[in-house]
C-alpha positions in Angstrom: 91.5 100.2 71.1 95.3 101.3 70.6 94.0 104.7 70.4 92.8 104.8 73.7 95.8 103.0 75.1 98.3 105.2 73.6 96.2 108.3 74.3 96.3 107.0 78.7 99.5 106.3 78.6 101.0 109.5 76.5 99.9 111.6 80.2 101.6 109.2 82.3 104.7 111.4 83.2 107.2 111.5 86.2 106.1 112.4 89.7 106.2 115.9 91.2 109.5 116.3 92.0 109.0 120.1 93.6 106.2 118.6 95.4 108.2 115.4 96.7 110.7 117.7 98.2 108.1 120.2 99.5 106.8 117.4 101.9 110.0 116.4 102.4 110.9 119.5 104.0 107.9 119.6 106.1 108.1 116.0 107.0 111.9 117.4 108.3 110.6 120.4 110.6 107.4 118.0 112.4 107.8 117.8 116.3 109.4 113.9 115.7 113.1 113.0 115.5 113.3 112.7 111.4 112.8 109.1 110.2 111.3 108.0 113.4 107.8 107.4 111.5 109.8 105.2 109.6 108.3 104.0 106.5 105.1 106.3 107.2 107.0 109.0 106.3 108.9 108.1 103.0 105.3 107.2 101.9 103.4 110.6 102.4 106.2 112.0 100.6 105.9 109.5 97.9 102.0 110.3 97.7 102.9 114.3 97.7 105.5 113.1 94.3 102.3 110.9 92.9 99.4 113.9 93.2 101.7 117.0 92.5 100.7 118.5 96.0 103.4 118.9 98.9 99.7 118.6 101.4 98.4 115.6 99.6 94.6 114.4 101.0 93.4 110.8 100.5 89.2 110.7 101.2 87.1 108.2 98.7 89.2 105.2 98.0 88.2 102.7 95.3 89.2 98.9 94.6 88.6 97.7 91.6 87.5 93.6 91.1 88.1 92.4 87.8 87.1 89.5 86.9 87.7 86.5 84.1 87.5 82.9 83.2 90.6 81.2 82.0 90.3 78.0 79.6 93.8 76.4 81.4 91.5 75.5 83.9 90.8 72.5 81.4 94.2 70.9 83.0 93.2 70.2 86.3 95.4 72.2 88.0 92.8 74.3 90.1 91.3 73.4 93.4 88.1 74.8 92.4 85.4 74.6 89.7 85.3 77.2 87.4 81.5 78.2 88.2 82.9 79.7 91.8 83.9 82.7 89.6 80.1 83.7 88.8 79.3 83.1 92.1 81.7 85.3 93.9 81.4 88.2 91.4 77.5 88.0 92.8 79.1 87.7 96.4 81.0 91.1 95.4 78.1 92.6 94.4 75.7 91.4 97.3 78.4 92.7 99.8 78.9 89.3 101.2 82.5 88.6 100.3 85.9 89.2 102.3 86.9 92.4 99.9 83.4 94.2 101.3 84.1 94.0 104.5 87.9 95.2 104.5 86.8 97.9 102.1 83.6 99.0 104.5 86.0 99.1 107.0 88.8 101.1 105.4 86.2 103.7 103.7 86.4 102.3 99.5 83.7 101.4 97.6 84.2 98.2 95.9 83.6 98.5 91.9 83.2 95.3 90.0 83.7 94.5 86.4 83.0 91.6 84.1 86.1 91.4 81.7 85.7 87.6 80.5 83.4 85.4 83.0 82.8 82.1 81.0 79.3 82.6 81.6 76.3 85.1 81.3 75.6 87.0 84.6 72.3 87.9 85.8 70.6 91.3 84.6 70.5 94.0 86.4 73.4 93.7 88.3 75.8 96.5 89.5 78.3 95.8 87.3 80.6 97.2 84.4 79.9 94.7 81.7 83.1 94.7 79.7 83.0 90.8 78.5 85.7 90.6 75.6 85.4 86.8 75.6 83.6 83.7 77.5 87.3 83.2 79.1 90.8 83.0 77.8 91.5 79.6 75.4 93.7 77.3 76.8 97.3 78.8 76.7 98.5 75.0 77.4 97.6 74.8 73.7 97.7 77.9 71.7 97.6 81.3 72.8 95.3 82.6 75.4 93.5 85.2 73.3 93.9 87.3 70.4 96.2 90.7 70.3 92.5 92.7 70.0 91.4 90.8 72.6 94.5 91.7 74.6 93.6 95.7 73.5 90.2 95.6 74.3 91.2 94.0 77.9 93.7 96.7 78.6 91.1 99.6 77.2 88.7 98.0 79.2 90.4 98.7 82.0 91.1 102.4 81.5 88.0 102.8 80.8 86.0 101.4 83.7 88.3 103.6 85.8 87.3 107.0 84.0 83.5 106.1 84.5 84.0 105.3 88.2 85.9 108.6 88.6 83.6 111.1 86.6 80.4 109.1 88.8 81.8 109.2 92.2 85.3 110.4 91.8 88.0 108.9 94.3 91.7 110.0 95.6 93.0 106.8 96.3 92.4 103.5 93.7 93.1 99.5 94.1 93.5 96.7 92.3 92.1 93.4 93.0 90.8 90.0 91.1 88.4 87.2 91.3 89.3 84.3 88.5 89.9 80.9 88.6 92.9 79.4 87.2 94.3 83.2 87.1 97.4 82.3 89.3 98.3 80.1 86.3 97.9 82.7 83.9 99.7 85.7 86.6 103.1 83.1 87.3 103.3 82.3 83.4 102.9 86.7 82.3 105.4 87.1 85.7 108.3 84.1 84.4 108.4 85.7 81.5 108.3 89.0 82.4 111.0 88.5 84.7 113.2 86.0 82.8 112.6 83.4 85.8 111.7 79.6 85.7 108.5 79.0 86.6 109.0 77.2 89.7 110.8 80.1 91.5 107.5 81.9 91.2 104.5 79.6 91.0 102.0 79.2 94.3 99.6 77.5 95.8 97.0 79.6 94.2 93.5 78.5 96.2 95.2 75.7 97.9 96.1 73.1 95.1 98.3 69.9 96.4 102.2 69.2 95.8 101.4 67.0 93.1 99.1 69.7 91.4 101.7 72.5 92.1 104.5 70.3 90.1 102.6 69.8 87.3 101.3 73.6 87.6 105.0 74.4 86.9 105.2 72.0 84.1 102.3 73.0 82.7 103.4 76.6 82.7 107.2 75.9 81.3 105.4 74.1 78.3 103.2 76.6 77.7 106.5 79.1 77.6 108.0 77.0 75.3 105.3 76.4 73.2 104.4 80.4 72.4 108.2 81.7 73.1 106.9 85.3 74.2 110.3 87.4 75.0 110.5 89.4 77.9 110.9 92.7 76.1 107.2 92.7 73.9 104.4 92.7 76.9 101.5 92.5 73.9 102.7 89.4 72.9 102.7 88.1 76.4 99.6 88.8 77.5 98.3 87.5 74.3 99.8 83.6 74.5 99.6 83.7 78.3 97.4 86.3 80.3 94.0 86.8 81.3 91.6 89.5 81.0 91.5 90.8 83.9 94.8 90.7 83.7 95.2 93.0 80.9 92.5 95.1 82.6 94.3 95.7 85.7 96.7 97.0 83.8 94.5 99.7 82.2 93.5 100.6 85.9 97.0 100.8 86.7 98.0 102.8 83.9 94.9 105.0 84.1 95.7 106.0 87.4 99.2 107.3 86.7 97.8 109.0 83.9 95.6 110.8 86.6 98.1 111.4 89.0 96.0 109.1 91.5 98.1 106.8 94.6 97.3 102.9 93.1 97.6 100.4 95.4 98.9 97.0 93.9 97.3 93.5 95.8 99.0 90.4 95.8 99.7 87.8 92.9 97.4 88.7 90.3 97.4 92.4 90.7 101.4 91.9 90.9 101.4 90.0 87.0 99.4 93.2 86.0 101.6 95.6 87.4 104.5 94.1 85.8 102.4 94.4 82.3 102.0 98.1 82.7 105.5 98.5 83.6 106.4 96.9 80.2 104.1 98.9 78.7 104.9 102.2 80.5 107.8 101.7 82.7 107.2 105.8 84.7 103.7 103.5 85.7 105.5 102.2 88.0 106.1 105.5 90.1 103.0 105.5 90.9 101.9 102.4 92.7 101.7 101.5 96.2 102.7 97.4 97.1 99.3 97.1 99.8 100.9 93.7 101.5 103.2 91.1 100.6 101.0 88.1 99.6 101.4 84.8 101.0 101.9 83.2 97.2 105.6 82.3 96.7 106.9 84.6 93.7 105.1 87.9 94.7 108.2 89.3 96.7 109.8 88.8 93.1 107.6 90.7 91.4 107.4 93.7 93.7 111.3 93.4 93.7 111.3 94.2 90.2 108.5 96.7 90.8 111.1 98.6 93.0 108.2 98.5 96.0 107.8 97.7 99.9 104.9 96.0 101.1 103.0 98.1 103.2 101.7 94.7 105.4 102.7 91.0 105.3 99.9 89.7 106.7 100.1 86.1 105.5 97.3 86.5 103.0 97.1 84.7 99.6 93.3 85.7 98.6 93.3 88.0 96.2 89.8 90.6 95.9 91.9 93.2 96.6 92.0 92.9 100.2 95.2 93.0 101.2 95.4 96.5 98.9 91.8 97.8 100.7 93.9 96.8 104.2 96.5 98.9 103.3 94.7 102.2 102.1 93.8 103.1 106.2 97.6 103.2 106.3 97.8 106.0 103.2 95.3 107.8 104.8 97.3 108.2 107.9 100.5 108.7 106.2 98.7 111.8 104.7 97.4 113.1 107.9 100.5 112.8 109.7 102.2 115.2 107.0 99.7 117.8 107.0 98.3 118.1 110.4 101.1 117.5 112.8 102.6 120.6 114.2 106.1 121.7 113.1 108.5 122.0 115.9 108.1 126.5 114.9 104.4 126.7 115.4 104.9 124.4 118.2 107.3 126.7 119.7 109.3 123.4 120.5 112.9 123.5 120.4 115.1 121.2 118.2 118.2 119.4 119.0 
């Protein structure tokens, strides 16, 4: 599996610098005071640095659900049983769930992958059946998974991402997540990550009490203590602490900088994988787009670190990838607004 991984991430290089400051020329001569698109306008030049073209075109988008089990759940410290992660992956894929209709209505397709459900899913299915495990062990009392396991998550990831974009292709990707118990696994990868205490970080996840969020926090800080992964070696992390989708996020994330495609990072989960692929690749993090500022305390951290601005801050806290599918209308636009407004010459309007 390290093959593949080091093989992704050896094309992962800066962006386009020529073709940053190509669109930041042109952003410069459109009939608009400069900067009065605001942020609009920093991100189509961003885009132009992330594909290597000063005119950069964003059609087909795709957000990418993974989805795992995690054996923490054993604690208590979810709101939900862990069979409602079978049942919404089968809500993805009947087009029933909240990330199908934001993505219908902002133009993705909505691909769905299997990385570590805790149970068998139906046949026939459109899925990507990538099961390294029945779920994560318990990381309360040992480590989460093995470092293969870890590998295969990560290569899972890259490799879902290639088979979407030889089948359909796509010029804009997302991440998103469906796994209960993963906010757990996300805030404990993120504390350490980040050198913070657990409790500057931890949420609510899908709406557990105070009583449940304290002894979340515990919980995690134990679990920290117990496998003392360090900061600077993200295998080791997401082996005592992550999840798989976790780890396969990542690969998405990493795979799309190796392509040179715009990634647009969700909220709390999506925001533990980014920082993964940042440890393992730290120019990754050129490349992604923070869709919205989740509602889940901790997340503003971790797009701190990221060196990203949320695009919205909606208030959300879901996960799916929604607030990411939200925010890809907003890349589209960005894009237009570069390439077809008129410059202030072929206008034949005067400047200041």
């Amino acid at each position: 599996m390290m093959e593949i991984i080091d093989r992704v991430i050896s094309r992962i290089e800066a962006p386009d610098d020529r073709a940053r400051k190509a669109a930041q020329e042109r952003q410069d001569r459109l009939t608009k005071p400069r900067g009065s698109l605001g942020y609009l306008e920093t991100l189509s030049v961003r885009i132009a640095g992330i594909c290597g073209r000063p005119n950069p075109r964003i059609g087909k988008g795709a957000v990418f659900v993974m989805a795992a089990d995690h054996g923490v759940c054993a604690e208590g410290i979810s709101a939900y049983p862990q069979e409602v992660t079978p049942q919404m992956v089968m809500s993805f894929v009947s087009g029933g769930a909240a990330i199908n209709a934001i993505a219908a209505a902002s133009a993705c397709r909505v691909v769905v992958a299997d990385v570590g459900v805790a149970s068998e899913l139906p046949a026939g299915a459109s899925i990507h059946r990538r099961k390294v495990a029945l779920g994560t062990q318990n990381l309360a009392r040992g480590p989460a998974m093995t470092l293969a396991q870890a590998e295969e998550s990560v290569a899972a990831g890259m490799e879902i991402f290639e088979a979407e974009l030889a089948r359909e292709g796509f010029d804009i990707a997302a991440t998103g997540d469906m796994g209960i118990g993963n906010t757990t696994s996300a805030c404990a990868v993120a504390s350490v990550l980040l050198r913070k205490d657990p409790s500057e970080l931890a949420g609510r996840g899908t709406g557990i009490d105070d009583e449940t969020l304290s002894r979340k926090v515990g919980l995690i800080r134990r679990a920290i203590a117990l496998h003392a992964p360090r900061a600077d070696d993200p295998w080791g992390t997401l082996t005592a602490l992550g999840g798989f989708e976790i780890g396969a996020l990542a690969g998405v994330i990493l795979a799309s900088a190796a392509r040179r495609i715009p990634l647009v990072v969700d909220g709390y989960i999506s925001g533990a994988a980014a920082l993964l692929a940042k440890a393992l690749c730290p120019a990754s993090a050129e490349y992604m787009i923070a869709g919205h500022l989740s509602a889940d305390s901790g997340h503003g951290a971790m797009l701190a670190d990221l060196g990203l601005e949320p695009l919205l801050n909606l208030g959300m806290r879901l996960g799916e990838g929604t607030g990411a599918a939200l925010a890809i209308p907003l890349c589209r636009t960005a894009c237009r607004v570069l390439n077809d407004m008129a410059t202030f010459e072929s206008a034949g309007v005067s400047e200041k």
